[in-house]
C-alpha positions as CSV (number, residue, x, y, z in Angstrom):
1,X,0.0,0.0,0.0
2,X,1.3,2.9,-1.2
3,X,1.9,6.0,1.3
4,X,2.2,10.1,0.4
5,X,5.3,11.3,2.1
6,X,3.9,15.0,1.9
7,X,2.9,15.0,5.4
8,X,1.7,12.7,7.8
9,X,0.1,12.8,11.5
10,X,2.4,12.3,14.5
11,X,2.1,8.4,14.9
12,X,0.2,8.9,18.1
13,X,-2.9,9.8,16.5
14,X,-2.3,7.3,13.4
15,X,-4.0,4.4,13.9
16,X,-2.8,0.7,14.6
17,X,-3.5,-2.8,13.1
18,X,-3.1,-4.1,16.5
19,X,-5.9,-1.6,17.9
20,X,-8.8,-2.9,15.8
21,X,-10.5,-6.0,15.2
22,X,-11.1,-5.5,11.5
23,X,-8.5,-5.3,8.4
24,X,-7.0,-1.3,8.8
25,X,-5.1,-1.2,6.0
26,X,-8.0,-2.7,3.9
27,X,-10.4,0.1,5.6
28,X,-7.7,2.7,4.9
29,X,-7.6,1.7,1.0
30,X,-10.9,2.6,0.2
31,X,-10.4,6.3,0.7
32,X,-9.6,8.3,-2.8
33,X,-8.4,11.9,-3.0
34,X,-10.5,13.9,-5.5
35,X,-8.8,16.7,-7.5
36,X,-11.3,18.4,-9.0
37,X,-11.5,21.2,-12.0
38,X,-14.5,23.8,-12.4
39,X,-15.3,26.2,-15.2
40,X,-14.5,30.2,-14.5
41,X,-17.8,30.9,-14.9
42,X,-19.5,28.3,-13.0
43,X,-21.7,29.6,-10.2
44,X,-20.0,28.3,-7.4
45,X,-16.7,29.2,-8.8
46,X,-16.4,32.4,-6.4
47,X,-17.1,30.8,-3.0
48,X,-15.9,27.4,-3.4
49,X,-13.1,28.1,-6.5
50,X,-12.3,26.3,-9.7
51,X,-9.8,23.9,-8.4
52,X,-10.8,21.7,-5.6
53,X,-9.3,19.2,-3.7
54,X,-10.8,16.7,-0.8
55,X,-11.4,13.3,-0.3
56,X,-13.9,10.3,-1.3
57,X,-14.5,6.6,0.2
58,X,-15.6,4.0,-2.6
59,X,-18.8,2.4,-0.9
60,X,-19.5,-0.1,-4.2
61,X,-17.6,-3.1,-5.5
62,X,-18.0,-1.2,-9.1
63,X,-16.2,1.6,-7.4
64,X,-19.1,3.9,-6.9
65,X,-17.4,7.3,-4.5
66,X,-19.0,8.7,-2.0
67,X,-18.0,12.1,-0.8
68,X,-18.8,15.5,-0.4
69,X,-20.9,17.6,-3.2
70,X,-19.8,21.0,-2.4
71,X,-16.4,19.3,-3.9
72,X,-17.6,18.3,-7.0
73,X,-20.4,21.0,-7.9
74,X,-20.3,22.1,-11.1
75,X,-17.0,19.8,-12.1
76,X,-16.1,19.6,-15.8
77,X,-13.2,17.2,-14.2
78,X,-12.2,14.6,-11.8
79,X,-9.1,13.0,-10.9
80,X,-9.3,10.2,-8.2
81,X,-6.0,8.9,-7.0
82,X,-5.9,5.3,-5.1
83,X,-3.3,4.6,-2.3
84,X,-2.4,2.5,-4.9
85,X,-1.3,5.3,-7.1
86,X,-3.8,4.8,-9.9
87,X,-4.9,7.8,-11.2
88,X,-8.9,7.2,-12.9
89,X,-11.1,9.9,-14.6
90,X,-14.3,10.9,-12.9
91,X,-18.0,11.5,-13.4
92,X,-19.1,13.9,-11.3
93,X,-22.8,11.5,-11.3
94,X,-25.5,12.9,-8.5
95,X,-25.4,15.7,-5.5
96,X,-28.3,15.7,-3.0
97,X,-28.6,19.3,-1.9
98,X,-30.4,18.5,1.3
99,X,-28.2,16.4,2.8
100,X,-24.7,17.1,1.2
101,X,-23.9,13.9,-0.2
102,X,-22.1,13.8,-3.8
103,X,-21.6,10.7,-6.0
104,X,-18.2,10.2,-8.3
105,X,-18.5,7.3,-10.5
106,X,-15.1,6.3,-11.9
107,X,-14.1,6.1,-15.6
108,X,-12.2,3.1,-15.3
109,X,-10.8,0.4,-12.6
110,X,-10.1,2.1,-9.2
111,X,-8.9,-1.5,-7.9
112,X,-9.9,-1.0,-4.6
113,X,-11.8,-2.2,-1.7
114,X,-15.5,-0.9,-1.3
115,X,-16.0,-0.1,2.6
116,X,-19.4,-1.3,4.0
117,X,-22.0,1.2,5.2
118,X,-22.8,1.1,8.7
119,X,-24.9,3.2,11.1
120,X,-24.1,6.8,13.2
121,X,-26.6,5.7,15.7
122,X,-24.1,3.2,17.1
123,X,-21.7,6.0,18.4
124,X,-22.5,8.5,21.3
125,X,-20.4,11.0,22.6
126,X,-16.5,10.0,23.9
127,X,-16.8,7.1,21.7
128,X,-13.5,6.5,19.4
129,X,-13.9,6.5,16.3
130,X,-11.1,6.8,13.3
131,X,-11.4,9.5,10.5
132,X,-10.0,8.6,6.9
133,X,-8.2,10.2,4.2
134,X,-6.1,9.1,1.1
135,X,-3.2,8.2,1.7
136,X,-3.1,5.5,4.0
137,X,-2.1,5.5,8.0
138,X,-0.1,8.4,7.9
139,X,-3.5,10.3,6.8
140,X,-5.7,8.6,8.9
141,X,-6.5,10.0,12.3
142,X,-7.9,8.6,15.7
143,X,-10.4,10.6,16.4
144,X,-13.4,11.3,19.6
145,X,-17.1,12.1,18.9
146,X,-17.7,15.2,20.9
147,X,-21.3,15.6,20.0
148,X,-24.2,14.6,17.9
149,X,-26.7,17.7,17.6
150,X,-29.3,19.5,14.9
151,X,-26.3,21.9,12.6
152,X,-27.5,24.9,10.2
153,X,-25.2,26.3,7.4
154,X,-25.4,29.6,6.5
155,X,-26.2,28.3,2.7
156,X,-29.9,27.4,3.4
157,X,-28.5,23.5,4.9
158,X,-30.2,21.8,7.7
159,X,-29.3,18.2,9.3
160,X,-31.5,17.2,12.4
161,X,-28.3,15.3,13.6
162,X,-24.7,15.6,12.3
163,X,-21.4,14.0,14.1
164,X,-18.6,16.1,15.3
165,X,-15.2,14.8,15.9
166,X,-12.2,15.7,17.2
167,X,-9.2,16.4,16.5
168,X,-9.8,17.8,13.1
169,X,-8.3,16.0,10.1
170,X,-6.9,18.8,7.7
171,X,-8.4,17.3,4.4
172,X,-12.0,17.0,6.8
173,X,-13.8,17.8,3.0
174,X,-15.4,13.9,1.7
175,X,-13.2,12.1,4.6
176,X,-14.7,9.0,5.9
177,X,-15.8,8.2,9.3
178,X,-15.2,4.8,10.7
179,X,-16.8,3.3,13.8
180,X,-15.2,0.9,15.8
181,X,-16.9,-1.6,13.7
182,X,-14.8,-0.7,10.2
183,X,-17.9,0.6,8.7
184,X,-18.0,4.0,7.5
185,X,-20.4,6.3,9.5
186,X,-20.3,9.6,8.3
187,X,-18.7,11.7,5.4
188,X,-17.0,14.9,6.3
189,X,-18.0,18.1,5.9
190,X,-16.6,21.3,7.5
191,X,-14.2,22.4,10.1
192,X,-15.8,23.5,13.2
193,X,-15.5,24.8,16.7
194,X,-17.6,23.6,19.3
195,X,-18.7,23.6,23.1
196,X,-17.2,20.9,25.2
197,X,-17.5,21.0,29.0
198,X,-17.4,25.5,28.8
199,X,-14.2,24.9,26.7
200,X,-14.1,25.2,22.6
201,X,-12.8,22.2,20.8
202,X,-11.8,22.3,17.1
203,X,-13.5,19.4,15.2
204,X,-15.1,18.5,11.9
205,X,-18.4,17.9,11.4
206,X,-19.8,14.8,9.7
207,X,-22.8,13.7,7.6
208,X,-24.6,10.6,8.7
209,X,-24.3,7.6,6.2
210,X,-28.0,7.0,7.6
211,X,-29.2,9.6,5.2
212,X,-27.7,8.3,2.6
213,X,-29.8,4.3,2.0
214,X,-33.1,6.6,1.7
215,X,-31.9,8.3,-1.3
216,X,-29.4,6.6,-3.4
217,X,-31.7,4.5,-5.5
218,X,-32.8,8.2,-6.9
219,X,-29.6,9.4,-6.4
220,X,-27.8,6.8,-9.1
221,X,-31.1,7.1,-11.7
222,X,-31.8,10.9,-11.6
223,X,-28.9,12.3,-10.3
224,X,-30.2,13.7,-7.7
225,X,-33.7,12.6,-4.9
226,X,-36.7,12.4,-7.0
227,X,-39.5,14.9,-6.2
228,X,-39.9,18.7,-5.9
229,X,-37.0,21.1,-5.0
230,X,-37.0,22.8,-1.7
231,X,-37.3,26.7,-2.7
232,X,-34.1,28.3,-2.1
233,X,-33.6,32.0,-1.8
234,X,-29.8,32.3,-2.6
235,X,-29.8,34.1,1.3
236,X,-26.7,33.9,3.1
237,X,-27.8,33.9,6.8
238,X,-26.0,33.8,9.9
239,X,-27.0,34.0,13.6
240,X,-25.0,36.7,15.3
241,X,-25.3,36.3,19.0
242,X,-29.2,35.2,18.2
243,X,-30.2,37.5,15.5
244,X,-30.2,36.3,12.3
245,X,-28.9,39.0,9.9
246,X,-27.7,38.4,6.2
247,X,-24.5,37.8,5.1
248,X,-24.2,37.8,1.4
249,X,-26.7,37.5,-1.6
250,X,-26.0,34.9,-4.3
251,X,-25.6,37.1,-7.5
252,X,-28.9,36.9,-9.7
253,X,-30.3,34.8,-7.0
254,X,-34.0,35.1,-5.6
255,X,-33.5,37.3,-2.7
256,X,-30.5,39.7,-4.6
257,X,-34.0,40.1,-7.3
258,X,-35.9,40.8,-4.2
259,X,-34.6,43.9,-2.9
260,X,-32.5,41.7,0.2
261,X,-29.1,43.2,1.2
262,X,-26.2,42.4,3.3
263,X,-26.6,43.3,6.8
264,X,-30.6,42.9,7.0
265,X,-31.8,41.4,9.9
266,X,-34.7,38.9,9.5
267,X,-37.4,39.1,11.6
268,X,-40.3,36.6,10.0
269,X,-41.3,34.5,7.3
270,X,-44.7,34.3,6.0
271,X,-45.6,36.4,9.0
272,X,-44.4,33.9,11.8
273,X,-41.3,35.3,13.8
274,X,-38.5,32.9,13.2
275,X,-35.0,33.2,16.2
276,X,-32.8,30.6,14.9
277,X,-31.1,29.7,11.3
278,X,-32.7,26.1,11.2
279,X,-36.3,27.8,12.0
280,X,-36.0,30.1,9.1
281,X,-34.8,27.7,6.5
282,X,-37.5,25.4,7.9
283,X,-39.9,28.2,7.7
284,X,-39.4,28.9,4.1
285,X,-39.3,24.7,2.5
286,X,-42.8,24.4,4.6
287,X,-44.1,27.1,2.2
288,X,-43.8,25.0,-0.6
289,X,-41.3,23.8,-3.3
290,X,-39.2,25.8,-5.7
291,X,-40.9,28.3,-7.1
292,X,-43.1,29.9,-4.4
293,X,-42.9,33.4,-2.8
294,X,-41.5,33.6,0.6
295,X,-43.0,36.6,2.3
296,X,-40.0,38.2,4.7
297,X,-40.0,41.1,7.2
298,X,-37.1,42.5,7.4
299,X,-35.2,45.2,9.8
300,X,-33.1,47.7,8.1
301,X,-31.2,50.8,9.6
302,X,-34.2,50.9,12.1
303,X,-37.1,50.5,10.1
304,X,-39.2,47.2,8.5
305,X,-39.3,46.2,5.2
306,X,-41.3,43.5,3.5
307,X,-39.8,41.6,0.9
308,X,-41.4,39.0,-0.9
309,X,-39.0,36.5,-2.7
310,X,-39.6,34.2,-5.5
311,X,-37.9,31.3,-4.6
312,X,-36.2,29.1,-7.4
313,X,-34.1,25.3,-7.2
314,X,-30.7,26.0,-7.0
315,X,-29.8,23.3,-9.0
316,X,-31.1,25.7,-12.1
317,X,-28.6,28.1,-11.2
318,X,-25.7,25.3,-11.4
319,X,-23.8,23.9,-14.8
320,X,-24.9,20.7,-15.6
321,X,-22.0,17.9,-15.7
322,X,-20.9,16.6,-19.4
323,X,-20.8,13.2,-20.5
324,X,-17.4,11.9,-21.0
């Protein structure tokens, strides 16, 4: 099994065939790094950039990849690299914008293990678990789950219950989760800092592989859940100190169209008060699907302003991926 010399954890936090009673280096194997390439011109390109790089776990004997679809949004290409050193075109195949998951189906033989699926619900809080990256034990870190708890991202995202682990594994973007079973848990997400015992811990959060079964049938057919879009307002909200007051406007996005500017504080949607980021994105999807108007109030520089939004998918707003 090949190794990247680059960098490495200090071999106290790598982990140890001795420590586990499954096959580590065959658990290690099925991470991939994903270097990916997006157009200039692509939506995301200024917030997330045209060149990305993270990290995948193949969950499928045909070498289906799992990771993270911030990473691969928009992608006109993908490299995945095995431990291996093989080097195998992408297809940048489905991305589920509720829960974050993103499918990479390879364009030739990865050669690599598939890692089962197993459950979050079988870790709690100051249980071990080991986080996974390409490039084998030196990029694989032993790791404690410091919370399981509702998150909210800025970027209209909801999960009633991500992981959080810590310490943080630098390439946290697609890494896998493993619980003590060798079955991956969770898919990394975002760097975090969060409330342990009155002290603040550095961590990543994780998406549950739970969410993933539900979906993936749709996922591998469509590209993407079946049904209607939530409404998105292209709304960059964040709660400062419990007032929720926006960030950023996606450019040509619903609320920029609306009249919504950066530093508006948001009061209520459809007329209901809403105090916390997860009660006002679920606020607006309980309106309807893409395409309905979300009524806001609004404070700005002392006075209320109503703004009703159009709402839109935000997959229209995205370039679509090319066959290869």
């Amino acid at each position: 099994m090949a190794e990247s010399t680059e960098w490495a954890f200090p071999e106290r936090v790598q982990p140890k065939p001795e420590e586990f009673r499954f096959d580590l280096d065959q658990v290690l194997d099925a991470a991939v790094m994903l270097h990916v390439e997006v157009p200039e011109d692509a939506f995301t390109a200024s917030i997330l950039g045209t060149e990305r790089a993270g990290n995948g776990v193949v969950i499928r004997e045909d070498g289906l990849v799992l990771t993270i679809g911030y990473l691969i949004t928009e992608a006109s290409m993908i490299w995945l690299t095995t431990n291996g050193g093989a080097v195998v075109a992408g297809h940048p195949l489905a991305y589920d914008q509720a829960t974050g998951f993103g499918l990479v189906q390879p364009l030739g033989r990865l050669r690599v293990p598939a890692l089962a699926r197993g459950s979050a619900a079988t870790v709690a809080p100051g249980d071990d678990v080991l986080v996974i990256g390409q490039g084998g034990r030196a990029h694989a870190l032993k790791a404690e789950v410091i919370a399981k708890r509702e998150f909210a991202g800025y970027w209209e995202y909801v999960l009633d219950e991500a992981v959080f682990a810590a310490p943080p594994h630098p390439q946290w973007g697609g890494a896998g989760m493993v619980g003590p079973d060798g079955r991956l848990i969770g898919i990394g997400s975002l760097f975090v800092q969060e409330a342990v015992d009155g002290e603040t811990v550095q961590g990543n959060m994780f998406v549950p592989i739970d969410l993933l079964d539900p979906i993936l049938p749709d996922m591998l057919a469509l590209g993407r859940p079946a049904g209607p879009a939530r409404p998105w307002l292209g709304m960059y909200t964040t709660d400062d100190r419990g007032k929720l007051v926006v960030g950023g406007v996606a450019k040509g996005g619903p609320a920029a169209r609306a009249g919504v500017r950066v530093g508006d504080m948001v009061l209520e949607v459809g007329g209901r008060r809403v105090n916390a980021l997860a009660e006002l994105f679920r606020s607006v999807w309980r309106l309807g699907e893409a395409g309905v108007e979300v009524p806001l109030t609004l404070a700005r520089e002392g006075s209320l302003v109503r703004a009703r939004v159009r709402s839109a998918d935000r997959n229209d707003f995205l370039k679509k991926p090319q066959v290869h």
